[in-house]
C-alpha positions in Angstrom: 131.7 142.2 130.9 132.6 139.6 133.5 129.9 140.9 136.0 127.6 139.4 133.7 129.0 136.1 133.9 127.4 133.6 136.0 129.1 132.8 139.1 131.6 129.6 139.6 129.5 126.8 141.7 131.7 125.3 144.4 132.7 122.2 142.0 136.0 120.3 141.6 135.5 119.6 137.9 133.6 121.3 135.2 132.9 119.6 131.7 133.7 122.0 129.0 130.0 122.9 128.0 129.8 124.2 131.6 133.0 125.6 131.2 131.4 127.3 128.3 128.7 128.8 129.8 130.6 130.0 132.7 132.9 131.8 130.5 130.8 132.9 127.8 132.5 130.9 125.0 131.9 128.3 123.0 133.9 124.8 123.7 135.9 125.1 120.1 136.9 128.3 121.4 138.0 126.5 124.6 139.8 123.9 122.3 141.4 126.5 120.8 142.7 128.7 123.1 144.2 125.7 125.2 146.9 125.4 122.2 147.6 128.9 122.4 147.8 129.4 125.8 150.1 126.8 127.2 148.9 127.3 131.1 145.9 126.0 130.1 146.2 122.0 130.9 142.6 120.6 131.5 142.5 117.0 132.8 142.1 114.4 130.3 139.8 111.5 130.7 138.6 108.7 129.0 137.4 109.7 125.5 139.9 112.5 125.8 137.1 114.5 127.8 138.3 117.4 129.3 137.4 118.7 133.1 138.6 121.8 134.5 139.2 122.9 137.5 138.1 126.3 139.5 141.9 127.7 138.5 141.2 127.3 135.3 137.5 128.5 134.9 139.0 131.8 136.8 142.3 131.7 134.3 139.8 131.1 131.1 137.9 134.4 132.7 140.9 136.3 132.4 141.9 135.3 129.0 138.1 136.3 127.7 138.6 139.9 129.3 141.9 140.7 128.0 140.8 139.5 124.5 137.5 140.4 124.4 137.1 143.3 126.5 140.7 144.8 126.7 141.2 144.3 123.2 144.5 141.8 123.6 145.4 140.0 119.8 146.0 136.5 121.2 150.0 136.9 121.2 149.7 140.1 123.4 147.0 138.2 125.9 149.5 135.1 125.8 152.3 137.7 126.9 150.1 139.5 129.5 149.2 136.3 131.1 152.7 134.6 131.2 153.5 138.1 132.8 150.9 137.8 135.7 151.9 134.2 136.1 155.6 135.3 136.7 154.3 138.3 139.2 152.4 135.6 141.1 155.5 133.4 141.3 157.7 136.3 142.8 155.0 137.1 145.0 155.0 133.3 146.2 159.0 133.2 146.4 159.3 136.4 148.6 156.8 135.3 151.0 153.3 137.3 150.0 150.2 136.2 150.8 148.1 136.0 147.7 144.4 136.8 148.9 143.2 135.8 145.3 139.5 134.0 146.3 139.7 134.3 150.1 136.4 135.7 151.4 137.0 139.2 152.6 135.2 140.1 155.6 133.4 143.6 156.2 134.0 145.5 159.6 132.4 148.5 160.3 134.4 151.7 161.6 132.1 151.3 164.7 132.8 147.9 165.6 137.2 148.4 165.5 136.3 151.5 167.9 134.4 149.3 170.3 137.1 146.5 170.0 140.2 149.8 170.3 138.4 151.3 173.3 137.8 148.2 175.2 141.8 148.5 176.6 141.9 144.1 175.5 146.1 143.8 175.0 147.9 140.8 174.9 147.7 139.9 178.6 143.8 140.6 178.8 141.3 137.8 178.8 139.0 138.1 176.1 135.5 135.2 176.7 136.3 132.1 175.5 135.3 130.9 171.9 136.0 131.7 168.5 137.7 135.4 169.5 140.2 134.2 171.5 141.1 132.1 168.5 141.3 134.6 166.5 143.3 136.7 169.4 145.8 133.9 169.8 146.1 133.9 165.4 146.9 137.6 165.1 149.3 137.8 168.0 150.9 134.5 166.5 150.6 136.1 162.6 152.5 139.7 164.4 155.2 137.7 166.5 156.1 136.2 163.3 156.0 139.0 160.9 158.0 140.5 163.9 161.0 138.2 163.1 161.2 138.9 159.4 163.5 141.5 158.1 161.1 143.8 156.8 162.2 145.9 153.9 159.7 148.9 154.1 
């Protein structure tokens, strides 16, 4: 159901009609599912008016799927979610990267053959620009990740 949803504009805050439409429920529902679900903490201005933020358009998402489409009651989707929130704090704690909402980029097979078969190592000069950024990243990321006691 969430593909079609309309996509989250690149917004700080979002009143709760848009927050509505995003989501595909009504702002009462919104109202109510904020005192059932306790990580749900829109800002409060003036008037009581709520905004909320890109987190929680994405988190209101994920509370509409597991009820709606998953079939949660709402004590089983406030346990599921207070479960993923605890999964992303150990992930956090231990050091993960959480590549929630980073843009993945698409490389063809043909492209890491061209870039395995040109011989470039550490030592070789790749032209100047954004690559060798990206060069000088990855050997920094692996010399780190190097030093860390991996346990796999």
């Amino acid at each position: 159901m969430e593909n079609s949803l309309p996509s989250i504009p690149a917004k700080r805050y979002f009143t709760i009609g848009e927050v509505g439409d995003l989501c595909g429920v009504k702002p009462h529902v919104l109202r109510y599912w904020e005192q059932e679900f306790t990580q749900l903490r829109p800002m409060k201005r003036r008037g009581n008016r709520r905004y909320y933020q890109h987190h929680e358009v994405l988190m209101i998402r994920r509370i509409r799927d597991l009820l709606y489409d998953q079939g949660f009651t709402i004590s089983g989707a406030r346990n599921k979610m207070q479960e993923l929130l605890q999964l992303e704090r150990d992930k956090k704690t231990h050091g993960e990267l959480l590549l929630d909402g980073v843009e993945v980029i698409e490389v063809s097979d043909s492209m890491l053959c061209d870039f395995a078969d040109s011989g470039l190592n550490e030592e070789s000069d790749l032209p100047s620009g954004p690559w060798l950024q990206v060069r000088q990243e990855l050997f920094a990321i692996r010399d780190l990740l190097g030093t860390v006691n991996s346990p796999y």
